[in-house]
C-alpha positions as CSV (number, residue, x, y, z in Angstrom):
1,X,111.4,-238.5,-17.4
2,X,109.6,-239.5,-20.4
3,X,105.8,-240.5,-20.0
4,X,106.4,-244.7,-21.0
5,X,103.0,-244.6,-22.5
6,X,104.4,-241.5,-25.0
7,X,107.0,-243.2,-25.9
8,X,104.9,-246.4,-27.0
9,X,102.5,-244.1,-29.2
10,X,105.2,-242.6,-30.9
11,X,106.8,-246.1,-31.4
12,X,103.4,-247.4,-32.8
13,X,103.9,-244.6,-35.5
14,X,106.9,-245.0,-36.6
15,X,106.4,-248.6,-36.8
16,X,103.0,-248.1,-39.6
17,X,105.2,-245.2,-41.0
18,X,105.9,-247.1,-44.4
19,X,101.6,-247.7,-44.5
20,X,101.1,-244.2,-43.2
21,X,102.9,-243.0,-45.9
22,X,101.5,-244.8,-48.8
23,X,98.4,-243.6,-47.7
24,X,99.1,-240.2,-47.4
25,X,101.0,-240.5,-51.2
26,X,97.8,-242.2,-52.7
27,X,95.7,-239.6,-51.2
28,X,98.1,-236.6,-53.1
29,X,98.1,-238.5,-56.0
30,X,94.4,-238.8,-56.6
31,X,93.3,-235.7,-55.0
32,X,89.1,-235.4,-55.1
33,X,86.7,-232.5,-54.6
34,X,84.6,-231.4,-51.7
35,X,81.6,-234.3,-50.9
36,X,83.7,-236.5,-53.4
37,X,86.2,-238.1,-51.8
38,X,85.2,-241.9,-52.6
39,X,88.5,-242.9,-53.3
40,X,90.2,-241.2,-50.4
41,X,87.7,-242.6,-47.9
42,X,87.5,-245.8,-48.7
43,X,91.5,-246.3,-48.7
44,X,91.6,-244.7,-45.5
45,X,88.9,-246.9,-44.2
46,X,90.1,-250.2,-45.0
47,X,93.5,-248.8,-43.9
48,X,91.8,-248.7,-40.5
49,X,90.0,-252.0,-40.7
50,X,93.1,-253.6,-41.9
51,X,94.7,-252.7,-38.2
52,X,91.6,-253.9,-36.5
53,X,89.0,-250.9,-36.2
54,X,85.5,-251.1,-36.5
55,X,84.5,-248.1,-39.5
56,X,81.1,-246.7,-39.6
57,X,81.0,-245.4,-43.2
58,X,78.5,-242.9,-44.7
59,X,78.5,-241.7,-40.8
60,X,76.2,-238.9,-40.1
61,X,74.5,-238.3,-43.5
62,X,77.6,-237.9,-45.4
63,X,78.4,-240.5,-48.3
64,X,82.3,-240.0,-47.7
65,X,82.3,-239.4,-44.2
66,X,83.7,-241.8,-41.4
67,X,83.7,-243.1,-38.0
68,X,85.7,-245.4,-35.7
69,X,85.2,-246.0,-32.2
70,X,87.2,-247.6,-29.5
71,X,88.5,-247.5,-25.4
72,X,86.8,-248.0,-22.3
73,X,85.1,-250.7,-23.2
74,X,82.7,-248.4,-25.0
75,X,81.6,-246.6,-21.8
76,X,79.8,-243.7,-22.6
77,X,80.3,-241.7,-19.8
78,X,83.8,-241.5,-19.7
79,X,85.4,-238.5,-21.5
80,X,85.6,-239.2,-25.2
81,X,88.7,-236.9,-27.7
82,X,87.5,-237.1,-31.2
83,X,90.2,-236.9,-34.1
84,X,89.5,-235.5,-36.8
85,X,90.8,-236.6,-40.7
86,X,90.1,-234.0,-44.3
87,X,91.0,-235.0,-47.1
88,X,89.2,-233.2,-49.8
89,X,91.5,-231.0,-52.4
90,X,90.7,-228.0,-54.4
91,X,90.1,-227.1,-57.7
92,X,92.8,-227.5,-59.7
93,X,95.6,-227.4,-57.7
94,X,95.3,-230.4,-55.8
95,X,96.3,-230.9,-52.1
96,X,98.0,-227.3,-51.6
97,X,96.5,-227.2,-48.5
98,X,97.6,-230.4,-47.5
99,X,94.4,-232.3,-46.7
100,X,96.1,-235.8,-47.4
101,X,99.3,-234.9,-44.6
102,X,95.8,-234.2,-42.1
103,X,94.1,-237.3,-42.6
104,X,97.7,-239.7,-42.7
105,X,97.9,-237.5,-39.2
106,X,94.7,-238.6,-37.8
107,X,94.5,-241.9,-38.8
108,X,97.9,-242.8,-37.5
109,X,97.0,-241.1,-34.4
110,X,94.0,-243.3,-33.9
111,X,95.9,-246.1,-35.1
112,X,98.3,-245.7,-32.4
113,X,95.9,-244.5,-29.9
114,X,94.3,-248.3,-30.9
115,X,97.3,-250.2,-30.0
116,X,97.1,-249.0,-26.0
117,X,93.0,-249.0,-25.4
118,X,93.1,-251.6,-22.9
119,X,94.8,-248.9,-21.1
120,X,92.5,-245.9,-21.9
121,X,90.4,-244.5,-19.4
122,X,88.3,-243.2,-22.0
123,X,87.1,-243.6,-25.9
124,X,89.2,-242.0,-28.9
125,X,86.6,-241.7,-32.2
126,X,88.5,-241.2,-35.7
127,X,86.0,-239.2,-37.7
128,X,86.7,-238.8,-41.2
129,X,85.2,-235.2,-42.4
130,X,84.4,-234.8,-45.6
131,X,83.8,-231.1,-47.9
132,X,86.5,-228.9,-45.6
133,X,87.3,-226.7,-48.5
134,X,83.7,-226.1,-49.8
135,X,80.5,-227.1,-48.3
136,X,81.1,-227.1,-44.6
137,X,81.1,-230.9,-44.3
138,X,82.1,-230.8,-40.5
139,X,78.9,-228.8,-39.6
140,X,76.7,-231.0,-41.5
141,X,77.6,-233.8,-39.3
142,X,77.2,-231.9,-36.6
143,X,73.6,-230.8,-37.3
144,X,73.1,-234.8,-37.3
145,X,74.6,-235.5,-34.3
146,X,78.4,-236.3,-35.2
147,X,79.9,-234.2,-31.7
148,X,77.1,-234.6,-29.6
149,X,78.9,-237.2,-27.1
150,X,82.2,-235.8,-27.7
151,X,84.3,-233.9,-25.0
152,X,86.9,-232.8,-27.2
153,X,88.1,-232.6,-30.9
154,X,91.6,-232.4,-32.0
155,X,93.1,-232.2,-35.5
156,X,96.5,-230.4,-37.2
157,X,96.9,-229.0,-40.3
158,X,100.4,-228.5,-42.7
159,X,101.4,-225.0,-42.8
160,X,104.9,-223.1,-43.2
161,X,105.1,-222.4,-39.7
162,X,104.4,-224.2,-36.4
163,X,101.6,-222.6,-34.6
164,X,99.7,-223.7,-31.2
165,X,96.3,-222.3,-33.2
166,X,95.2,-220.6,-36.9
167,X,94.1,-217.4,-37.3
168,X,90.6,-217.8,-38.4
169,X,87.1,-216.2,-39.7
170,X,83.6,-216.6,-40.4
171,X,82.9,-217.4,-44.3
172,X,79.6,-217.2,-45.9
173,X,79.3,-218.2,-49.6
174,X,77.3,-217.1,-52.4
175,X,76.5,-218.1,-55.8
176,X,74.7,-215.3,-58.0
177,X,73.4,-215.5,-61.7
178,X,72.2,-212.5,-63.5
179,X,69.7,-213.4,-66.0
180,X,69.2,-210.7,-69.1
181,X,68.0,-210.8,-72.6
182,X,70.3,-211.9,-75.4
183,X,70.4,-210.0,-78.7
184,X,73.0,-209.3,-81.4
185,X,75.6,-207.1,-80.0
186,X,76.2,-205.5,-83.4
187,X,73.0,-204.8,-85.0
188,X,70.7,-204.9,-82.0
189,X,72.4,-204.0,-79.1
190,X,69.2,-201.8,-78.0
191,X,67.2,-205.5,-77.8
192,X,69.4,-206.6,-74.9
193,X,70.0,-206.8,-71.6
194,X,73.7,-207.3,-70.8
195,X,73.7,-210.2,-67.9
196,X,77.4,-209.8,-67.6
197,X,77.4,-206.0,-67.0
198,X,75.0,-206.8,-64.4
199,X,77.7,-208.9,-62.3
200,X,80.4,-206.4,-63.4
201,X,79.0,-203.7,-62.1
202,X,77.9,-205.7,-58.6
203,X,81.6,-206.7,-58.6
204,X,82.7,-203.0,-59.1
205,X,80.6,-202.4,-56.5
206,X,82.0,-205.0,-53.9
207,X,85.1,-203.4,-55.2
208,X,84.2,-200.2,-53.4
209,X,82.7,-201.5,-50.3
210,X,86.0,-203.1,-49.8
211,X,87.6,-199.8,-49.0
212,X,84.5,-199.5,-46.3
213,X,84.7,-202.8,-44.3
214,X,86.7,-203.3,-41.3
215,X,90.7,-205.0,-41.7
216,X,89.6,-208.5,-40.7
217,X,86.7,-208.4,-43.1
218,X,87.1,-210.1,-46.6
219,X,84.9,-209.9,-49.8
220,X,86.2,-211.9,-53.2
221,X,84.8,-213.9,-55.9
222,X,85.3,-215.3,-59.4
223,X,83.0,-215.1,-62.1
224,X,82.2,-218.4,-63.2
225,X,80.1,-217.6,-66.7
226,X,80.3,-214.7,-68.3
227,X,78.6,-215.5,-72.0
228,X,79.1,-217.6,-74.6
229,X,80.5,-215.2,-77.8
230,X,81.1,-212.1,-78.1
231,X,78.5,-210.7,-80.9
232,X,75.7,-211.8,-78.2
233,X,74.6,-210.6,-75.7
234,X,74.9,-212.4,-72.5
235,X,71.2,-213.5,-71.2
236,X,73.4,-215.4,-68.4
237,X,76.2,-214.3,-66.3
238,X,77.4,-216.5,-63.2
239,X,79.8,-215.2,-60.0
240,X,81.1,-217.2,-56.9
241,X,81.2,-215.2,-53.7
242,X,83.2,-215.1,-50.2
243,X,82.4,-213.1,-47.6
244,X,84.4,-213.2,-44.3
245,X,84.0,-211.5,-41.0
246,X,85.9,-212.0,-37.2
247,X,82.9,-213.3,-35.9
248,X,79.0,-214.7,-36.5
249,X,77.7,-210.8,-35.9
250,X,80.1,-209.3,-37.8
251,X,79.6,-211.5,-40.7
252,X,75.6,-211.0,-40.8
253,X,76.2,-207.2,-40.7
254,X,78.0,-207.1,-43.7
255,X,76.0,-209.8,-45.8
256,X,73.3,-207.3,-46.4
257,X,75.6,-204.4,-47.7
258,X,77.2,-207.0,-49.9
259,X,73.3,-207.9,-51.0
260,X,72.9,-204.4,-52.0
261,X,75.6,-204.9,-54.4
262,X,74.2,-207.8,-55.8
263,X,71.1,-205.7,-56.2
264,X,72.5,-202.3,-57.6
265,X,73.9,-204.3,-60.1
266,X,70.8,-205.9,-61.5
267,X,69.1,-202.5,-61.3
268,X,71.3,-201.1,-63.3
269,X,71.0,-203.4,-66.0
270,X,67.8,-204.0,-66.2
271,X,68.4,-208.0,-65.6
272,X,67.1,-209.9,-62.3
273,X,69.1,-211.6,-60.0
274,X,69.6,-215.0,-58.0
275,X,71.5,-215.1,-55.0
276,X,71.8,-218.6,-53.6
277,X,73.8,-218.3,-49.9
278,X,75.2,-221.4,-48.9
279,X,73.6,-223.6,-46.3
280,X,76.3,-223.3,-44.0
281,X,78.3,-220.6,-43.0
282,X,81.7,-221.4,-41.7
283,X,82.5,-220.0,-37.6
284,X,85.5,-218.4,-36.4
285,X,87.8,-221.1,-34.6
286,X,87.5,-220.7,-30.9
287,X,91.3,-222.5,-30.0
288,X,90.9,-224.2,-26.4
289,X,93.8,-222.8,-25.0
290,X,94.5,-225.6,-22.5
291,X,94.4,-228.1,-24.9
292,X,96.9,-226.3,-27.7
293,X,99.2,-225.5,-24.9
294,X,99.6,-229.5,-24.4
295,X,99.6,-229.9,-28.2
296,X,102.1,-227.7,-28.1
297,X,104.6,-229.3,-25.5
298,X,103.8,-232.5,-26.9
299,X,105.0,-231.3,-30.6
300,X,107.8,-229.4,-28.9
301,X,109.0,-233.1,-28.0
302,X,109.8,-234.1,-31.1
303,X,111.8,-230.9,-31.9
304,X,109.2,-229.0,-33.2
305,X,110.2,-224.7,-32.7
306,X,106.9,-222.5,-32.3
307,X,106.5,-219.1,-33.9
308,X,104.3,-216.6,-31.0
309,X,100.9,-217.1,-31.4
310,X,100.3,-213.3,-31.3
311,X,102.5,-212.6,-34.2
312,X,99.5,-213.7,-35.8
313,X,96.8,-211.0,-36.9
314,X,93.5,-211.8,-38.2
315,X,94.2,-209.5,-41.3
316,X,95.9,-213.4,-42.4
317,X,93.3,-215.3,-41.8
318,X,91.7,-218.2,-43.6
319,X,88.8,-220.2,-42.7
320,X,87.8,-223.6,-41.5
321,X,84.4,-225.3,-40.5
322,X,86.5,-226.9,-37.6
323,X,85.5,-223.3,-36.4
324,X,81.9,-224.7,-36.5
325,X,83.3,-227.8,-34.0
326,X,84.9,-224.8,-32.2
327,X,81.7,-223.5,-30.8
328,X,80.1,-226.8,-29.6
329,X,82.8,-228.8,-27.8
330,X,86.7,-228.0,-26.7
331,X,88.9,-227.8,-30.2
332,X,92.1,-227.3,-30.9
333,X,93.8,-226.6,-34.9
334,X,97.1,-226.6,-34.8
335,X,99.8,-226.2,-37.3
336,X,102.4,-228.1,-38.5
337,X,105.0,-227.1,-40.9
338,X,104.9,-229.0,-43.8
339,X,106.9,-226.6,-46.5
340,X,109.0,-223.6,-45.7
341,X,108.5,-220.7,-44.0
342,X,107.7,-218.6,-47.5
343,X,105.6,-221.6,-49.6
344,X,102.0,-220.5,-48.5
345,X,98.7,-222.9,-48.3
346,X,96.5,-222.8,-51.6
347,X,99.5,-222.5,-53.4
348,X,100.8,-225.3,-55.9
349,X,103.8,-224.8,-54.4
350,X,102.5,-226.1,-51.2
351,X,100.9,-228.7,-53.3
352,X,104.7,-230.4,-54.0
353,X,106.2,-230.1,-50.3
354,X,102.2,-231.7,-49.2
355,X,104.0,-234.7,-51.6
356,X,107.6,-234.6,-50.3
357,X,109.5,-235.4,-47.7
358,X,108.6,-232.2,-45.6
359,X,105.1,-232.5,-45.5
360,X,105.5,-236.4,-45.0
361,X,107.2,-235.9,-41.6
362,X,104.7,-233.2,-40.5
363,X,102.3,-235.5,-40.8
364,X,104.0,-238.2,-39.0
365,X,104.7,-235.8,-36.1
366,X,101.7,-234.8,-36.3
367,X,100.3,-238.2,-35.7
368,X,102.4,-238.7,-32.8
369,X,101.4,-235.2,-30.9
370,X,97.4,-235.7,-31.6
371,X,98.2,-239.0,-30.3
372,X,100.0,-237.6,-26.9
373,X,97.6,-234.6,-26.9
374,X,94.2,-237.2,-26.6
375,X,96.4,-239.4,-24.2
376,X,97.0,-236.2,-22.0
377,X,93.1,-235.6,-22.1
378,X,91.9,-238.7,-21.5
379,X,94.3,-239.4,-18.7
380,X,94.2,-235.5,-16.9
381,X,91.3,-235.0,-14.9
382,X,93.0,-231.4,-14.1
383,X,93.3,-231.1,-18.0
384,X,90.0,-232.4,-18.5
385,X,87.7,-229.3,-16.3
386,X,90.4,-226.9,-17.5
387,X,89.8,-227.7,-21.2
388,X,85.9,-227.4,-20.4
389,X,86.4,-224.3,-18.1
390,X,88.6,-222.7,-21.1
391,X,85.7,-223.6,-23.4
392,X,82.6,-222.1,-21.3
393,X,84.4,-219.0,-20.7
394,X,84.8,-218.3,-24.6
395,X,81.0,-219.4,-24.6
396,X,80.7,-216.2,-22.2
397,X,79.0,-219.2,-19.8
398,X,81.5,-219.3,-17.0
């Protein structure tokens, strides 16, 4: 028999569909970089306030970042799920991973979640995560404090596929510049020193070590300046780095080879060399099992089919800082397909199903099973310790 209290949620989102869906259309429509998502937030925001939530904004040292509370009375010692909202696009092509389906998900969980906390034995916080795609936003608000009263932290994200979990790595980026010595590349080559063959020959290099690092490891980058004409030569030359690894140790073994890259290159020029690592380096995702298997049957509800999760290899993995939520409280990351099973993420052809009618009910369901999923938690003691036992056994603490 159906769970009454299910059945209610998934009423209260099909009832704020039509808002859910403007939102979700004025978030695609407007899509904003990592740390700059002014727009987004705010319209997400007063889409909360307008249904009676109390928003936090510029929660946890982030401008764009938000928080809303509610349940128990505000009880902090009962157990506390935490929903999580991106919405942050990339360069250029927009929402093509679907960041604006993930927040419409999360807010009309909480939204629905809102509409039966008399009868929650426990708080639900919406947290609105800035800087997914570059910058690491969700472990910044960690570092301030953003999960430390959390027990656990759910989110989904639009895919081609249904999948209880995402394959994912560690990511570490860096920026290099190769500063040289310009000259006229005609008449006095001999006075220069070439910036750009400097990052040419570090990325040649990189180019090589790839054939040397293990099948889950990934090294790639752009170059972002590479001189200004071509009868000069360049005194500046610019790159953007990834460098991925399955786990924390892995990924701070191979840093140092890819250094030496960095370094060879510069030698061999005769130019010197920034490297600027980022400040946060993104975690693998450590999937609480017990809490995507209720995901799961929740999503299954609605008619949802699930590929195997160990058809998945990690030689197809992305990354995500909800890895870095991952490793301090139980986390689930689920997908949802949003576009067929051959339309990839980071792709602008994921981009238009993220805007169509596809996407649009991913993120509805997706509301509805992060809104059964923290129901389940908060209302399963048995769910509760397994989540947490799940979680300190991947910790290597039980």
């Amino acid at each position: 028999m159906p769970d009454p209290t299910k059945e209610t949620l998934c009423a209260a989102v099909d009832e704020i569909a039509p808002e859910l869906l403007a939102v979700s259309r004025e978030i695609h429509a407007h899509p904003e970089l990592a740390f700059e998502e002014k727009r987004a937030s705010a319209l997400i925001v007063r889409t909360a306030r307008g249904h009676g939530l109390e928003v936090k904004t510029g929660s946890y040292g982030l401008p764009t970042a938000f928080e809303a509370s509610f349940g128990a009375d505000g009880d902090s010692s009962r157990p506390n799920v935490a929903v999580l909202a991106e919405y942050d696009a990339l360069p250029g092509i927009g929402h093509a991973c679907g960041h604006n389906l993930i927040a419409t998900a999360a807010l009309g969980a909480a939204l629905a979640l809102s509409s039966v906390r008399e009868d929650l034995p426990g708080r639900v916080t919406l947290l609105g995560t800035p800087a997914e795609e570059k910058g690491g936003g969700k472990e910044l608000m960690a570092r301030n404090g953003a999960f430390e009263d959390v027990d656990a932290a759910i989110m989904m994200h639009p895919a081609g596929i249904n999948l209880a979990t995402m394959a994912s790595i560690c990511v570490a980026e860096v920026d290099v510049v190769y500063h040289g010595q310009s000259a006229h590349a005609s008449a006095m080559p001999h006075k220069g020193r070439n910036a750009l063959d400097g990052l040419l020959l570090a990325y040649q290099a990189i180019s090589n070590l790839r054939q040397h690092i293990r099948h889950s490891e990934r090294i790639h980058g752009i170059v972002t300046d590479g001189g200004r004409a071509p009868n000069i030569v360049p005194d500046r030359a610019a790159g953007e780095f990834y460098v991925r690894a399955k786990n924390a140790e892995d990924l701070e073994a191979l840093k140092p080879r890819v250094r030496a890259c960095f370094e060879a290159g510069a030698k061999a020029s005769g130019c010197d060399v920034e490297m600027n690592w980022g400040g946060v380096d993104y975690l693998d995702l450590n999937t609480n099992w017990p809490l995507a298997a209720a995901f799961k049957a929740n999503a299954e509800t609605l008619g949802r089919k699930f590929d195997a999760d160990d058809e998945r290899s990690l030689s197809g993995a992305g990354s995500t800082d909800m890895g870095n939520v991952s490793h301090r409280v139980p986390s689930i990351h689920p997908m949802l397909a949003a576009a067929p099973r051959n339309v990839v993420i980071h792709n602008p052809e994921f981009a238009k199903y993220a805007g169509g009618e596809m996407g649009e009910q991913a993120a509805l369901d997706g509301a509805k099973a992060l809104a059964m999923t923290a129901f389940d938690f908060l209302t399963d003691t048995r769910l509760q310790a397994d989540a947490k036992r799940a979680f300190a056994i991947a910790k290597g603490l039980g």
